[in-house]
Rosetta silent file (secondary structure, phi, psi, omega in degrees, C-alpha in Angstrom):
SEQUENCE: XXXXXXXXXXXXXXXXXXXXXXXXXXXXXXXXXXXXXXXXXXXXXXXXXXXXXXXXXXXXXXXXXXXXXXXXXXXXXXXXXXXXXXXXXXXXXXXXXXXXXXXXXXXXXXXXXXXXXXXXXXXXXXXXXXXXXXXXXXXXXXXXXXXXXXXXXXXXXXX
SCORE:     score description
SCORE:     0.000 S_00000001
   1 L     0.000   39.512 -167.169    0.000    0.000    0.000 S_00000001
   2 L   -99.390  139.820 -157.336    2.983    2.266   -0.616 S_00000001
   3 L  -107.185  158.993  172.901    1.613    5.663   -2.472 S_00000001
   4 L   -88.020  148.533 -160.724    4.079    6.899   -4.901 S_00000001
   5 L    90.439   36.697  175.969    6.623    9.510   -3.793 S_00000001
   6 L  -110.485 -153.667  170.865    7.032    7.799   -0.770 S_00000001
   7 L   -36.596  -57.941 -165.724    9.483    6.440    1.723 S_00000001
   8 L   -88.531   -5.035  163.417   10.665    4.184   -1.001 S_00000001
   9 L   -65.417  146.021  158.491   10.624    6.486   -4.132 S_00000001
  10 L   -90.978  -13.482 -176.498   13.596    7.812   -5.369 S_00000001
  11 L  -159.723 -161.203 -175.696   12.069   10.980   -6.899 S_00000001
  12 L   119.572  155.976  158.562    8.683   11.886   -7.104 S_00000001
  13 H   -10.855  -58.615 -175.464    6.242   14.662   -5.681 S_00000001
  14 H   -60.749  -63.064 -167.791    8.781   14.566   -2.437 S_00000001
  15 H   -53.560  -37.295  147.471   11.955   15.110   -3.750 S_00000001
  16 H     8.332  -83.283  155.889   10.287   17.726   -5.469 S_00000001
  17 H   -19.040  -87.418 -162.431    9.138   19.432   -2.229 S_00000001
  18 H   -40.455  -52.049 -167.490   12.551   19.471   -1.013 S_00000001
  19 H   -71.588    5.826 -179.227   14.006   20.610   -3.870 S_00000001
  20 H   -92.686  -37.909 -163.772   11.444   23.783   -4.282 S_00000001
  21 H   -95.164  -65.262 -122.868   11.672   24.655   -0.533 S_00000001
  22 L   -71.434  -84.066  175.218   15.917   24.067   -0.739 S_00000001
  23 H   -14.292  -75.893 -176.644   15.368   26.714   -3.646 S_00000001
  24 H   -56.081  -10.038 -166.662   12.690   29.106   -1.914 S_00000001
  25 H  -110.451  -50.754 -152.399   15.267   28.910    1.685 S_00000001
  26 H   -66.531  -51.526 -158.382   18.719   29.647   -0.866 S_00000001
  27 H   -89.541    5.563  166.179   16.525   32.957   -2.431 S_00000001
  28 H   -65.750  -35.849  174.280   15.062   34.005    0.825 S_00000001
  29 H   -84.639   -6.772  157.478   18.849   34.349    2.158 S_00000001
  30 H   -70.245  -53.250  168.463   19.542   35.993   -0.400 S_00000001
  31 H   -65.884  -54.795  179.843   17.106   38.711   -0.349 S_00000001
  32 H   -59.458  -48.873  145.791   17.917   38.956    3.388 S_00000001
  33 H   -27.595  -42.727  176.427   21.370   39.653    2.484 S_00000001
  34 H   -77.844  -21.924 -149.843   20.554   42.163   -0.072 S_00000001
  35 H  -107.991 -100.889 -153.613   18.223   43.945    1.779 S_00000001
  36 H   -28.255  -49.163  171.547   20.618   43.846    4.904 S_00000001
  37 H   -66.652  -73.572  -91.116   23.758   44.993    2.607 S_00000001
  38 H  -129.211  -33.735  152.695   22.048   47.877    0.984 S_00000001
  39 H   -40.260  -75.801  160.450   20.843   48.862    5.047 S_00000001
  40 H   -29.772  -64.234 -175.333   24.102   49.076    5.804 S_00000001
  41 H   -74.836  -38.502  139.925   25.651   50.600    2.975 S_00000001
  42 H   -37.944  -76.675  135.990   22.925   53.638    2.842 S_00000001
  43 H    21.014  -78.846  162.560   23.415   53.729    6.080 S_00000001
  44 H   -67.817  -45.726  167.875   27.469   54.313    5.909 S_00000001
  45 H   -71.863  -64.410 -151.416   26.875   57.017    3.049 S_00000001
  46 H   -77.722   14.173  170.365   24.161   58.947    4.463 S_00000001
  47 H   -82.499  -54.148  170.581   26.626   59.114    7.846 S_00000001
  48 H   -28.053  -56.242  177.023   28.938   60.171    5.411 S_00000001
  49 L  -137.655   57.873  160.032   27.388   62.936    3.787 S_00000001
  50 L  -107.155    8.527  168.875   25.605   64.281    6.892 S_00000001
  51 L   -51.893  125.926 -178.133   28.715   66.638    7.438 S_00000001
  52 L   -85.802  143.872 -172.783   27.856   70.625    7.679 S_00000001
  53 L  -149.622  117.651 -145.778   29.305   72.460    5.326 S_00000001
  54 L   -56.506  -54.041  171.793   29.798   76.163    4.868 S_00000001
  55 L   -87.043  134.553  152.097   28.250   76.293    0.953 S_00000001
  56 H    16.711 -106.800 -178.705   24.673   76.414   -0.146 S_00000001
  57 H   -39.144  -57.779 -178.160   24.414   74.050   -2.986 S_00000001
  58 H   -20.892  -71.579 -165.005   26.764   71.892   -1.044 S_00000001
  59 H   -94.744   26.528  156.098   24.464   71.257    1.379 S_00000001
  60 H   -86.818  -23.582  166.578   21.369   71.217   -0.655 S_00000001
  61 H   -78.029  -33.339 -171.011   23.146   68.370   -2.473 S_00000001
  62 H   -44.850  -65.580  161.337   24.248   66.653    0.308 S_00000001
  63 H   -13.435  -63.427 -158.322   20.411   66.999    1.706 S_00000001
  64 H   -73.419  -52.865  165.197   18.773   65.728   -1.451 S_00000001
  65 H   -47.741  -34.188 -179.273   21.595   62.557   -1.416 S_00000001
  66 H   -65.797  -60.895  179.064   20.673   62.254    2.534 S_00000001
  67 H   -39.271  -47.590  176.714   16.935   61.886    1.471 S_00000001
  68 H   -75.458  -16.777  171.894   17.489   59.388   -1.321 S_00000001
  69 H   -84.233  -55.453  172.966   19.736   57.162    1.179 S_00000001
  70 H   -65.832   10.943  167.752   16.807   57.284    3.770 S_00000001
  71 H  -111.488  -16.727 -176.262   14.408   56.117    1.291 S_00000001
  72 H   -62.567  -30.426  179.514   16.888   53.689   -0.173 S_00000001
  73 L   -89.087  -21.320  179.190   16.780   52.178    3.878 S_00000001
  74 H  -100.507    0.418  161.144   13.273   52.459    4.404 S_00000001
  75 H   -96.337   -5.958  158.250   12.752   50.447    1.437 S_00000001
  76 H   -58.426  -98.404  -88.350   15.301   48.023    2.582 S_00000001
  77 H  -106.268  -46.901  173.256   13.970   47.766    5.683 S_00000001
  78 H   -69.576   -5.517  178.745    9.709   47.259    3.979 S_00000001
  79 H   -78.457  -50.094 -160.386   11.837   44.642    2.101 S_00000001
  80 H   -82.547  -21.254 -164.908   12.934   42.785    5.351 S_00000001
  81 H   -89.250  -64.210  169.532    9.244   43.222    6.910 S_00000001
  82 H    -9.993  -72.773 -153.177    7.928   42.245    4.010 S_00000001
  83 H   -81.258  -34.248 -179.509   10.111   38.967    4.010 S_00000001
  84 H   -65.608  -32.299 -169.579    9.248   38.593    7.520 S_00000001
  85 H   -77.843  -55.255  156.344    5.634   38.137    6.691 S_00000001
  86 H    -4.040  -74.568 -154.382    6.870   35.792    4.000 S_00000001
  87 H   -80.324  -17.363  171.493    8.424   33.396    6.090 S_00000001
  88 H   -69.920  -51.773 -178.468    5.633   33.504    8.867 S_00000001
  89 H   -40.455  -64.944  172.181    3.195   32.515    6.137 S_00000001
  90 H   -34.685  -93.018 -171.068    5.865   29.723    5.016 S_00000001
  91 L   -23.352  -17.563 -143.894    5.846   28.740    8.257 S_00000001
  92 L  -126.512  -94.807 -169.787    2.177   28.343    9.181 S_00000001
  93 H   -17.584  -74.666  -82.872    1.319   26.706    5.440 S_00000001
  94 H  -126.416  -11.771 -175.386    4.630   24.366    6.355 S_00000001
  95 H   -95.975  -39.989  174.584    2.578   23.563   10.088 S_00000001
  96 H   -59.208  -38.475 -172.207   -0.432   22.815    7.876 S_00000001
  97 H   -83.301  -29.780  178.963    1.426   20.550    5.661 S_00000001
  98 H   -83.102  -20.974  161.269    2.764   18.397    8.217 S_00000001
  99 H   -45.312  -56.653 -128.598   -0.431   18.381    9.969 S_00000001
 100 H   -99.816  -27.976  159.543   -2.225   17.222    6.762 S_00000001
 101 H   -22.956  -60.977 -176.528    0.951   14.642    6.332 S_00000001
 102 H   -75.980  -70.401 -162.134    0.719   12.954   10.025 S_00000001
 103 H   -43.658  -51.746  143.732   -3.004   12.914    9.347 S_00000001
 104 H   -19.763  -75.268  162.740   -2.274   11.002    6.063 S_00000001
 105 H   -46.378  -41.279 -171.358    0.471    8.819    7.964 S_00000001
 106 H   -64.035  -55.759  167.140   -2.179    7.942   10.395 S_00000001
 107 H   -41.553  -47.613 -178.166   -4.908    7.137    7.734 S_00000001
 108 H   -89.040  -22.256  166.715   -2.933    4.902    5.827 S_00000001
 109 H   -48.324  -54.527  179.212   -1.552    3.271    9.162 S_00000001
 110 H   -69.110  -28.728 -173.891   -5.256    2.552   10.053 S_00000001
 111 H   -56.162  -88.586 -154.950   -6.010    1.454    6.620 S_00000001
 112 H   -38.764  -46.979  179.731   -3.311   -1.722    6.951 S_00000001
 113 H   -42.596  -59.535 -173.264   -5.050   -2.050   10.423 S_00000001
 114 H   -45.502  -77.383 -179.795   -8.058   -2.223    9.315 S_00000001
 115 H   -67.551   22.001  151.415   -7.085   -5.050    6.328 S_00000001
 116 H  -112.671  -30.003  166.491   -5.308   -7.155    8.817 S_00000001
 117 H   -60.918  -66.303  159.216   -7.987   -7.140   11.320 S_00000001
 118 H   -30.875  -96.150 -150.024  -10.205   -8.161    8.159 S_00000001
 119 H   -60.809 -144.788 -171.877   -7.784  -11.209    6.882 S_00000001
 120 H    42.302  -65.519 -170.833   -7.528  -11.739   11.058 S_00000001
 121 H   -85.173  -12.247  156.123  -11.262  -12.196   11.209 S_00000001
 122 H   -76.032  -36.956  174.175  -11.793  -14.204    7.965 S_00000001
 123 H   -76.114  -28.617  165.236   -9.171  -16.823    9.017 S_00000001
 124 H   -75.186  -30.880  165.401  -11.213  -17.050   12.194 S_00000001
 125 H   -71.829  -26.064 -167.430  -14.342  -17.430   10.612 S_00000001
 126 H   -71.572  -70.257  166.867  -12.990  -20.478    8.145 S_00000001
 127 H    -8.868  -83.137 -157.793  -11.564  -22.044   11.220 S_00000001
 128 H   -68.257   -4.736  153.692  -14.410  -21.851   13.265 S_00000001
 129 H   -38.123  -62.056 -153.673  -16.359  -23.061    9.957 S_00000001
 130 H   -76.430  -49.580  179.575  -14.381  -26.333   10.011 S_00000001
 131 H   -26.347 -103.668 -129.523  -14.441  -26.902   13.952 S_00000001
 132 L   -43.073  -25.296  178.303  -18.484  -26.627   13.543 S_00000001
 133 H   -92.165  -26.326  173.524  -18.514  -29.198   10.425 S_00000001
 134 H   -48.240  -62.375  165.928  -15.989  -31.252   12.331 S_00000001
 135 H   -64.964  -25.265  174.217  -18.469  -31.500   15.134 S_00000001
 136 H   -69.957  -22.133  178.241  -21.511  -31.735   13.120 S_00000001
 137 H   -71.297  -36.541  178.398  -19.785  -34.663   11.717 S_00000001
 138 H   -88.613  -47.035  164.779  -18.774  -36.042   14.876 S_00000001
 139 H   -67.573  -24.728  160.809  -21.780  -35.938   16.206 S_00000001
 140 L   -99.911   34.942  170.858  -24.286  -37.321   14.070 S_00000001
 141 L  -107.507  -25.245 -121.764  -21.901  -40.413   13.571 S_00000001
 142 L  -110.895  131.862 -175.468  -21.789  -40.694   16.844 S_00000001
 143 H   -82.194  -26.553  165.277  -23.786  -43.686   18.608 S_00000001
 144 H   -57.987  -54.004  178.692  -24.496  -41.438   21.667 S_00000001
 145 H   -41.008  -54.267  176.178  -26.444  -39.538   19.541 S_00000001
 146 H   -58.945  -47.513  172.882  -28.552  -42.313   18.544 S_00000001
 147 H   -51.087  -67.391  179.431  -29.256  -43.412   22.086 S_00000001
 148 H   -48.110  -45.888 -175.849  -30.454  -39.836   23.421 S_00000001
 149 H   -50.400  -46.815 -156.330  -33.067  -39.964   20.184 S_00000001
 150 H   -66.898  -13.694 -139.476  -34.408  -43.376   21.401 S_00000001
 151 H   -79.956  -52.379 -159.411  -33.926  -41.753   25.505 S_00000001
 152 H   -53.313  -46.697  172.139  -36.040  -38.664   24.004 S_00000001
 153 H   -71.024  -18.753 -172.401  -38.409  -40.157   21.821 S_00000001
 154 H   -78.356  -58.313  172.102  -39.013  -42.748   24.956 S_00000001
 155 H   -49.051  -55.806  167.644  -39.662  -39.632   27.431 S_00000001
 156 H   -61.277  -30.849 -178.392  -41.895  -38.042   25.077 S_00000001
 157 H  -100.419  -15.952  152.413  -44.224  -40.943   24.882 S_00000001
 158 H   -25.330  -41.359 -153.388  -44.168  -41.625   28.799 S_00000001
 159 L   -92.794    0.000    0.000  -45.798  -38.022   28.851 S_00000001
């Protein structure tokens, strides 16, 4: 009763899985790297070119570069929440799937129960089939048998 893609597959639906979530874990770590790097690195510049500085334009560019580094971090940073959400959802589905797995495991566990408890209770009926013709056999061969008819048939006409 082995389903395919199971313990005993070599490929299949499972390996599958694995190899989708192995994928989906390699670009998750990625994007937390990138996102993490580009925190950082924003971060390090807009430290960088928060320095006061005696001319104008200077520090109107300097401004307008500070602004574009803090939005460059807060979209890092809606990247990592984002990603956060991500992986609770993974996680939850991934609670679900092993639920609906065990639940599976269980099912098909009970199944075999089930058809051995059958074949269990068929071998018991044939059995107690033969006892019962054994005895039906033995007994109306049987000279005792004859003897109780006459004691019975004897009784009855006493009465």
């Amino acid at each position: 009763m082995s389903k395919p893609g199971g313990p005993g597959a070599g490929g299949g639906p499972t390996a599958a899985a694995a190899a989708a979530a192995a994928q989906k874990q390699k670009s998750l770590l990625q994007r937390v790297d990138t996102d993490i790097a580009n925190i950082v690195d924003n971060f390090g510049l807009l430290v960088n070119v928060a320095r006061v500085n005696d001319l104008p334009v200077r520090n109107a560019q300097e401004a307008f570069q500070m602004e574009t580094r803090a939005s460059r971090m807060v979209q890092a940073a809606d990247s990592l929440l984002k990603l956060v959400s991500e992986l609770k959802q993974t996680a939850i589905f991934s609670g679900f799937e092993s639920l609906n797995e065990n639940v599976e495991r269980r099912i098909a566990e009970f199944n075999q129960l089930e058809e051995s408890s059958d074949r269990l209770l068929q071998r018991i009926g044939e059995q107690a089939a033969v006892s019962l013709n054994e005895l039906e056999t033995h007994y109306y061969s049987s000279v005792q048998r004859a003897h109780l008819g006459i004691l019975l048939v004897c009784t009855l006409w006493q009465k």
